[in-house]
N, C-alpha and C positions, 0 to 999 in steps of 0.2 A: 753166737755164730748164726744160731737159726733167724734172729732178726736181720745180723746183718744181710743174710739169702734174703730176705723177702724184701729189704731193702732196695736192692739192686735188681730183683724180679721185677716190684712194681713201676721203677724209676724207668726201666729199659722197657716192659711190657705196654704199659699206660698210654706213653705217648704214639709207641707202634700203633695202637689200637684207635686211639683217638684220631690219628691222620688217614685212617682207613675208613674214617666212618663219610661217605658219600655227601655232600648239601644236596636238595632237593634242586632239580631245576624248577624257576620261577618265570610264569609266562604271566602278564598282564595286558591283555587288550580294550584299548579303550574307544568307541565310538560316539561320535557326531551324531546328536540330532534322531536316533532309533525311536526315543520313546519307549513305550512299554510293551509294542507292536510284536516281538518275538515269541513261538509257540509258548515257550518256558516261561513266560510271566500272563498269558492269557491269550496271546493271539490277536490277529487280526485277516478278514478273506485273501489281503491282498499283498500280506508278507508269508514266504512261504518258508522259515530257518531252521532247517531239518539238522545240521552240521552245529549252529549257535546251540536247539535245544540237545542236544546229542553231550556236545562239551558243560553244557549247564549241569546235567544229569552225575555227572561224574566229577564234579566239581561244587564249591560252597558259592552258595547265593546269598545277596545281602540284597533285604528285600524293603530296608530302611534306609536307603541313603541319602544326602540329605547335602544340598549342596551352599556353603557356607557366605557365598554371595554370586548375587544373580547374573557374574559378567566373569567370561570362559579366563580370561590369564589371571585374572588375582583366584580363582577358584581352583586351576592345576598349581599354582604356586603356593598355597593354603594344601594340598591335596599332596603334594609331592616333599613339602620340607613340613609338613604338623604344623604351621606358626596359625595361626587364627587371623584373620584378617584384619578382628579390631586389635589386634595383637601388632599388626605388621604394619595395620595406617594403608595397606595395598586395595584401592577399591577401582583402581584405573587400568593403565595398559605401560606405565612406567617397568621397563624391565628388570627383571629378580638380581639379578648382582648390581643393578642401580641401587636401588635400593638399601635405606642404611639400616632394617633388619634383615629382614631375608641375603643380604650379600653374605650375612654372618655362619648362614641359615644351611647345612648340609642339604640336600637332596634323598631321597629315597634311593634312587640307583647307585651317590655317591657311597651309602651306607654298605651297599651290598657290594662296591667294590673293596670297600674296610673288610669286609668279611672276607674276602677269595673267592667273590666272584665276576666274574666276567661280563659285560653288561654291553649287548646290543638294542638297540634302538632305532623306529625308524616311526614317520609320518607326523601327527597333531598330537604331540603330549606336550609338551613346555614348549610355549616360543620362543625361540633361541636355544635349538636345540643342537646349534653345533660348537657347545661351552665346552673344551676336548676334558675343562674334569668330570663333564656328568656321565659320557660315558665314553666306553673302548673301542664300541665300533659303530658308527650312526651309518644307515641302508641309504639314500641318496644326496648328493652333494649338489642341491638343489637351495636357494637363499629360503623360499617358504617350504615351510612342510604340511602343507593341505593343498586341494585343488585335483583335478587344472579347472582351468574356466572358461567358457567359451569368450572369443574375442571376434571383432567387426573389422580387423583392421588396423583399427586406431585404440582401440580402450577396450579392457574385458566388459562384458554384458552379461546378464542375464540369461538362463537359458531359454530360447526363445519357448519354449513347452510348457513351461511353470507358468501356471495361470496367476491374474492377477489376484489378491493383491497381491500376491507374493513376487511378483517378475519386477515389479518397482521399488523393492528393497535392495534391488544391486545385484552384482556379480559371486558375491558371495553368499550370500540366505538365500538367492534367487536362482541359485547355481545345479541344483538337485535333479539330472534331469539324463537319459543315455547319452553316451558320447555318438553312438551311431545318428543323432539326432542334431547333429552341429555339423559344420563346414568345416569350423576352424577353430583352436585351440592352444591356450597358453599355459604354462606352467604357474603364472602368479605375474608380479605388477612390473617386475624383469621383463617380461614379455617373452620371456624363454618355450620357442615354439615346443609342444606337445601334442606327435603326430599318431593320428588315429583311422586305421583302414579296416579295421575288422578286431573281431576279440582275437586272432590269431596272431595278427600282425598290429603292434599297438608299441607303442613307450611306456615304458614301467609309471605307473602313480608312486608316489611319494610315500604312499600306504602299505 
């Protein structure tokens, strides 16, 4: 009798217990182009990231990272699904469910929705970020997810600020620059205006 009690203890308690046990929330922020420039890895006079080192402090640093090929989309898709590049043949800008491994290939975020959780997302992590399996809730319903850029007109430019040589690599490397410091402003190659009067009164970025 006494087994079968404990039988029925642990079969009814167990599970009560295990669905009560919380997941951690998971925050991943990824940026563009920082460098090593932030207090928390050594500084620089003219980055000031008091809130970046604040969050580093309280958080795990990985001070070896190491990025698996030198070109941004086969790198977030090497970075978000584990597949290795020479692994996946991915060294271009062919996109991930093109692809005849990585299409095969879960995501990171897809994983965490296997698990129960809930996965928002917004800005420059995977291009082609509005795939509705990777996540539950993507932040703007925008065709690119970087930017905006300054435009002439006719065609995004460069921001007129950005010294050469950088200002002749285009609208995007060449892009880096205040928005107080432009006329006029696009969201990406849609030409989808992105209107800017003050940091009070602005259009949301992508980010």
């Amino acid at each position: 009798m006494k087994y079968l009690l404990f039988f029925i203890l642990y079969t009814a308690v167990i599970p009560t217990c295990l669905s009560q046990v919380e997941k951690p929330n998971v925050i991943l922020i990824m940026c563009d182009d920082l460098n090593d420039y932030q207090g928390v890895f050594g500084g620089h006079p003219q980055a000031q990231t008091p809130h970046i080192d604040a969050m580093a402090a309280a958080g795990v640093q990985f001070i070896n990272a190491q990025s698996n090929v030198p070109v941004c989309q086969p790198s977030r898709n090497s970075l978000f699904t584990g597949v290795y590049p020479h692994d996946s043949n991915d060294f271009g800008w062919t996109g991930r469910t093109k692809q005849s491994v990585l299409k095969h290939n879960k995501t990171l975020m897809q994983l965490f929705q296997d698990n129960g959780y809930y996965t928002l997302g917004t800005g420059k992590l995977l291009h082609g970020n509005h795939e509705q399996q990777t996540w539950d809730e993507w932040g703007m319903n925008t065709k690119h997810n970087y930017g905006p850029f300054p435009f002439d007109g006719e065609k995004m430019v460069a921001h007129p600020k950005v010294p050469q040589p950088y200002q002749s690599i285009g609208p995007v490397d060449g892009s880096y620059g205040r928005l107080s410091t432009c006329d006029s402003w696009v969201y990406g190659r849609d030409k989808k205006p992105f209107n800017y009067e003050s940091e009070d009164k602005r259009d949301l970025m992508q980010d």
